[in-house]
N, C-alpha and C positions, 0 to 999 in steps of 0.2 A: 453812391451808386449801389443798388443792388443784385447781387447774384443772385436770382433765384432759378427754378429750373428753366421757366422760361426765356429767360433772357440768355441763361447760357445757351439753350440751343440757338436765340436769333444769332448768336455772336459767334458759335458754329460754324454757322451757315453763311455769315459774311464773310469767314475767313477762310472758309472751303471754295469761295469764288473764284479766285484766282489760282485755285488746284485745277480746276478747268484748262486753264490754258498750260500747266505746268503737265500736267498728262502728256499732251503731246511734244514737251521738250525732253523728258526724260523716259516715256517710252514708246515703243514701235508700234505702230499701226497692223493688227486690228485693239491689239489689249486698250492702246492710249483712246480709243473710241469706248468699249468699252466698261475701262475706268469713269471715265466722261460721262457717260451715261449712268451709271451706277452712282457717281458721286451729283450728279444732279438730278437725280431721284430721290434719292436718300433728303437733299437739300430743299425739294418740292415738297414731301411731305414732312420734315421740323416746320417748315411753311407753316402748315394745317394745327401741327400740335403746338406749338408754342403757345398760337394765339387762344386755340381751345382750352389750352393748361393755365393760361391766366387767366381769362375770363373764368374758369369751372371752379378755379383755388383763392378767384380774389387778387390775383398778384400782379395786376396791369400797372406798370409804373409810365413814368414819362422813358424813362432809359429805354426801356422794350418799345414806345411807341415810337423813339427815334431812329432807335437800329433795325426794326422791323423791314420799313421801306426802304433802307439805304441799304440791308441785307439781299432783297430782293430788286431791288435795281441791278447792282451789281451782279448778283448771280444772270440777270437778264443779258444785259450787257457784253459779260465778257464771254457768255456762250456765246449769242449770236458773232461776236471777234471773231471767234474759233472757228462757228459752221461755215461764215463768209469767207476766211481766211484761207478754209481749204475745199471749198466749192470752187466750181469753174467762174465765179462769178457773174453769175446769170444775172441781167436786171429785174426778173423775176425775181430773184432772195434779194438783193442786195437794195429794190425799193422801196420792200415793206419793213426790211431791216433799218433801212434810213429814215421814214417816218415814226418807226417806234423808239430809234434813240436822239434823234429832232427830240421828240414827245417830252421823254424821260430829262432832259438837258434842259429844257423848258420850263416844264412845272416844278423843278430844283430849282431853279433860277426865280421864280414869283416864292416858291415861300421863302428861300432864304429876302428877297426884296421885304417881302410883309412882313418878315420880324414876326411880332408877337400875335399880328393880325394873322398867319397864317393856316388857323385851325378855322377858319372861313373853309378852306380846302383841303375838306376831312375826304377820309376815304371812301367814294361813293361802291356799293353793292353793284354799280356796271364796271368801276374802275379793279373790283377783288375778278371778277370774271374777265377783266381784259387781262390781269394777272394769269389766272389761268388758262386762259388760250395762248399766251405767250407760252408756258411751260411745257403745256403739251403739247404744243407744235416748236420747240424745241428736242423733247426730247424723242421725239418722230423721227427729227431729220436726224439727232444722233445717231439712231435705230439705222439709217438709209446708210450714213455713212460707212458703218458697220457690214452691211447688205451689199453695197460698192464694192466696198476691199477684196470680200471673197470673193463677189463673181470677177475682179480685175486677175486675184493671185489663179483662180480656176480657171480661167481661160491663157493664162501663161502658153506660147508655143502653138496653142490651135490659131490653124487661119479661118479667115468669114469663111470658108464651104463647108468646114468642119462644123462648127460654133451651129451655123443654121442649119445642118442637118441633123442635129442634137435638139435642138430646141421644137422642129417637126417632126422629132420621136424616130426618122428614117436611122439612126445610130441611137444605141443605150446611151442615156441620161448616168454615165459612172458617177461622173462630176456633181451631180445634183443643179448643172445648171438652169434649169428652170424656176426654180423656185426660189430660188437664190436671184435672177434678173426678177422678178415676180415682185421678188420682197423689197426689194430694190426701186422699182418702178413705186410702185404701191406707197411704199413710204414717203420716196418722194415727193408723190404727188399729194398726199393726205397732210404732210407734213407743209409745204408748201401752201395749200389752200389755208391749213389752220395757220398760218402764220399770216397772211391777209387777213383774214376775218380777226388776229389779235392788232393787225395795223388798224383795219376800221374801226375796233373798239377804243384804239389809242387813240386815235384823230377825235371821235367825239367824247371821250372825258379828257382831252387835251384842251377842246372848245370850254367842257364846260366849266374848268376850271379857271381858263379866263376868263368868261364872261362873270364868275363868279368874284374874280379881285377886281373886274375894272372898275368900279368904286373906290377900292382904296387905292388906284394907280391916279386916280385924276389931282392933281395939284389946286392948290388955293386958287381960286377964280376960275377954276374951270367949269 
């Protein structure tokens, strides 16, 4: 095996995946959001450098070609846990969340089947951008959760006549709540859609990767 610098960042950033979910057992919400955020940013661009740092210095081994994806699965993975875990549970997140780790359970499942045939399903240029639609509409919805917390902790004690004669400007905005439900909404919804549009991308290099083994899946006589 080799350490070089790229590989140690992939091997990083596999092991900073499950700090994701460790955020929110060891601390309080808003920091564990956050933390969350910060540590899957930081982990979204070693993404970028790693693989820029090996190709630019020469240093692309099999080790970094194998923990790369299994670093980024995982960090996928166990965020979406986290945002499902502590969303209301909308079939909205929780359908495009279900096709994307279908997807990811899937295509582990054919290369480990193909063995040695599995560089048949290399990394396609739609599948590095379905990559990145997952990440940034992850760390949107981080952003939302974040934007939640305070408008929940700022609206502590007001009742709805209070809250909507604030937000129609008829009482001062002390609170900031405006732009705090704003940012709120906003991310949501941005966050939200880019996580569909990372589902659609998943669904078609999900296709294309099977259509791409189903030659090596046919049996003798078939």
């Amino acid at each position: 095996m080799i350490w070089n610098i790229p590989n140690t960042l992939t091997l990083i950033r596999l092991l900073a995946a499950p700090g994701l979910a460790l955020m929110f057992l060891y601390f309080p919400r808003p920091y564990a959001d956050w933390f969350a955020l910060v540590l899957f940013l930081g982990a979204a661009i070693t993404d970028w450098f790693d693989g820029y740092l090996a190709r630019a210095w020469k240093q692309e081994t099999k080790l970094g070609a194998m923990l790369d994806p299994i670093a980024d699965k995982a960090m996928v993975v166990i965020a979406l846990m986290v945002i499902v875990g502590f969303s209301s549970m909308s079939p909205w997140l929780v359908l495009p969340t279900t096709v994307i780790l279908f997807r990811e359970v899937f295509v582990s499942g054919l290369r480990e089947y193909l063995g040695d045939t599995a560089g048949t399903l290399k990394v396609t240029v739609l599948a590095k951008w379905k990559t990145t639609a997952q990440m940034i509409a992850i760390a949107i919805l981080f952003s939302q959760g974040i934007f939640e917390h305070y408008w929940k902790m700022s609206i502590i004690g007001m009742d709805d006549q209070i809250i909507n004669e604030i937000l129609t400007g008829k009482v001062e905005d002390l609170q900031n709540l405006s732009w705090k439900l704003a940012g709120m909404n906003w991310a949501g919804q941005l966050g939200l859609w880019m996580l569909w549009v990372a589902a659609g991308l998943t669904l078609i290099t999900g296709f294309d990767y099977l259509r791409k083994s189903v030659p090596y899946l046919k049996g003798p006589g078939s």
